[in-house]
C-alpha positions in Angstrom: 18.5 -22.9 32.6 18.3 -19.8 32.8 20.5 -18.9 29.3 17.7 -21.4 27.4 14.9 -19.1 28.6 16.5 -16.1 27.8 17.5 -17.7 24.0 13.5 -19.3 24.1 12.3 -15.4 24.7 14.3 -13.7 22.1 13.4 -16.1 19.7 9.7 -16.2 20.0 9.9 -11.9 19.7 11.8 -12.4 17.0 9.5 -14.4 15.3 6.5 -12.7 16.6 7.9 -9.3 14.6 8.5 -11.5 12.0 4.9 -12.8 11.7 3.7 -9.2 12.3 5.7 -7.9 9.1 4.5 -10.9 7.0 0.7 -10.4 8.0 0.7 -6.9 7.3 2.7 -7.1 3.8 -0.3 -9.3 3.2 -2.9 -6.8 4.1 -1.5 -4.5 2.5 1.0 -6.1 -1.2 0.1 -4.0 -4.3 -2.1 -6.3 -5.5 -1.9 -4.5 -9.3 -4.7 -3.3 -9.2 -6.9 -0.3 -7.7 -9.2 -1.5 -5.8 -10.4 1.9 -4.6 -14.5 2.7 -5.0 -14.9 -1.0 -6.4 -18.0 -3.3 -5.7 -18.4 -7.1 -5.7 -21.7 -9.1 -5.9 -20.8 -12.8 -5.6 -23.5 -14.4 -8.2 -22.6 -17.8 -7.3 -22.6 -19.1 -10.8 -19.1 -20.7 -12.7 -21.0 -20.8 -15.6 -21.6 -16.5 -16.5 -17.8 -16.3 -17.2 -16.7 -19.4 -18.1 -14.1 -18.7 -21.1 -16.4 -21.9 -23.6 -19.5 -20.7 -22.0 -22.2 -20.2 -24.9 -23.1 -17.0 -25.6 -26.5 -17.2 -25.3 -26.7 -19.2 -22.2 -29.8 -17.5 -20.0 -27.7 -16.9 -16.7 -24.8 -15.0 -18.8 -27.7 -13.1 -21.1 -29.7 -12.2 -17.5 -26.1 -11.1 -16.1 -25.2 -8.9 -18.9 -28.6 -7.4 -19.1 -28.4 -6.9 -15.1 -25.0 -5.1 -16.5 -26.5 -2.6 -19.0 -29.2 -1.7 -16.1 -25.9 -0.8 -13.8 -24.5 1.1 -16.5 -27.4 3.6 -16.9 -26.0 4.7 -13.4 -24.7 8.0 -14.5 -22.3 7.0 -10.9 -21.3 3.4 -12.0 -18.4 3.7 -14.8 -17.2 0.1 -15.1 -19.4 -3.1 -15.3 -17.4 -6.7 -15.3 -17.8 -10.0 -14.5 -15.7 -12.6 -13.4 -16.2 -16.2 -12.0 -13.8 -15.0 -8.8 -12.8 -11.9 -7.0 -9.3 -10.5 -8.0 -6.8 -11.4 -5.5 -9.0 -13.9 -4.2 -7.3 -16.9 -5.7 -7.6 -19.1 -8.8 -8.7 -22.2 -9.6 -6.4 -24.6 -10.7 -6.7 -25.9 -14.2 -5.3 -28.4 -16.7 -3.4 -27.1 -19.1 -1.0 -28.4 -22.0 0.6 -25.4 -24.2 1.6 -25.5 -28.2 4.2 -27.8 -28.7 4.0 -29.7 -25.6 2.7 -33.3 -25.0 -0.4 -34.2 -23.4 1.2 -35.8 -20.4 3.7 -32.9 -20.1 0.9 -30.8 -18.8 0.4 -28.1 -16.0 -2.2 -27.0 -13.9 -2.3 -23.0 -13.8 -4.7 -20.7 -12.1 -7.3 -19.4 -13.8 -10.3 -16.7 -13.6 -13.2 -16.8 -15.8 -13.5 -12.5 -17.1 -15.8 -10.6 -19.5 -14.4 -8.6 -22.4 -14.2 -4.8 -20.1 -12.6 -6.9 -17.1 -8.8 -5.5 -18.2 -10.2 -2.3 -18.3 -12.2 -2.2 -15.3 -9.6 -3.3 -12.8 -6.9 -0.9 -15.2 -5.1 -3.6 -15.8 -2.0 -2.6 -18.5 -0.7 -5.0 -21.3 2.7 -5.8 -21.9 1.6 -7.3 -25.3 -1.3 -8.1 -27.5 -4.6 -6.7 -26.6 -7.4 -6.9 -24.3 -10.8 -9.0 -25.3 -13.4 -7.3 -27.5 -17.0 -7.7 -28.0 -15.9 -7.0 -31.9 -14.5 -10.3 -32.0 -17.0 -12.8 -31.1 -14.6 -15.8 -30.6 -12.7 -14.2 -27.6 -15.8 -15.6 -25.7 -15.3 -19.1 -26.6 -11.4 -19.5 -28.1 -9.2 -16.7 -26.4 -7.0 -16.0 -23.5 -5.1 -13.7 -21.7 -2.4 -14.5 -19.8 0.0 -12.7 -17.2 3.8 -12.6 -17.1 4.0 -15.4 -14.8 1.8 -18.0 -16.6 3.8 -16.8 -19.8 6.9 -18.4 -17.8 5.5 -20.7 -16.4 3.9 -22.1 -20.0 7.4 -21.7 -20.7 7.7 -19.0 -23.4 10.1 -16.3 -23.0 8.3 -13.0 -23.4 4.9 -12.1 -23.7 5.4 -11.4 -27.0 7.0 -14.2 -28.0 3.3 -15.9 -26.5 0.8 -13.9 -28.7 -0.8 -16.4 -30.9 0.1 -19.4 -28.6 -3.0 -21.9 -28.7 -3.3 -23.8 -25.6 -5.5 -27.1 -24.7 -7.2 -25.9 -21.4 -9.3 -29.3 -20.5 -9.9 -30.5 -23.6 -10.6 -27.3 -25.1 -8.3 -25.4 -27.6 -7.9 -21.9 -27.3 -5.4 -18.9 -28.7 -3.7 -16.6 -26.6 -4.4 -12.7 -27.2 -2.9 -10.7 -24.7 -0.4 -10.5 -21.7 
């Protein structure tokens, strides 16, 4: 009886070190980003970032004039928007990629961004390039994707992705940078 306890008690400090290790790479995992000196208003609203909004919907055009007002902060130097928090999750959408069927598709996370939100969070690209106001589509037929969902899509490289279109609920869509 007494062996079983002492197996029971090293076990359970085993995996109570174990547990401590896991929640503190989770506090603290490079998240790829800096998130040093950043702010986050929630503005509980999918629609100011949603990638088919319409450009002049009135909560996106009050948001991005709330946005130019933040900018003439001489201390503010970046100004995004997002529908979610980085590192805060995804949500989950339906997606089918070029040359695939529409029952072979995949749900992959996705987060809603403005045309700056690359540079705010100093994001780097591996290819292609970053969304532009100069090219007024990005808001309503562009992506970007990352290295896993470039994988996970099924494409090789990023590079090899560039150009991609993908049906994201109904929606068609190219994909611009990785």
């Amino acid at each position: 009886m007494l062996g079983v306890q002492f197996v029971a008690s090293i076990a359970l400090i085993i995996g109570t070190l174990v547990s401590f290790q896991q929640l503190d790479y989770m506090q603290n995992r490079p998240l790829g980003f800096d998130k040093s000196f950043m702010i986050m208003a929630n503005t509980r609203s999918d629609k100011i970032t949603n990638v088919f909004a319409n450009r002049n919907d009135s909560t996106y055009l009050r948001l991005k004039t709330f946005k130019e007002i933040l900018l003439n902060n001489p201390h503010i130097q970046q100004v995004t928007l997002s529908n979610r928090p980085m590192g805060d999750g995804s949500i989950r959408r339906n997606v089918v990629p070029e040359g695939h069927r529409p029952d072979e598709n995949m749900f992959i996370g996705s987060v809603g961004i403005d045309h700056n939100f690359a540079q705010a969070y100093g994001l780097k690209f591996v290819a292609g390039r970053d969304f532009s106001e100069a090219y007024p589509t990005d808001k309503t037929s562009a992506f970007l994707i990352n290295e896993t969902g470039v994988k996970q899509l099924g494409w090789k490289s990023p590079s090899e992705a560039l150009g991609k279109s993908v049906n994201l609920e109904g929606k068609r869509a190219r994909l611009w940078g990785s």
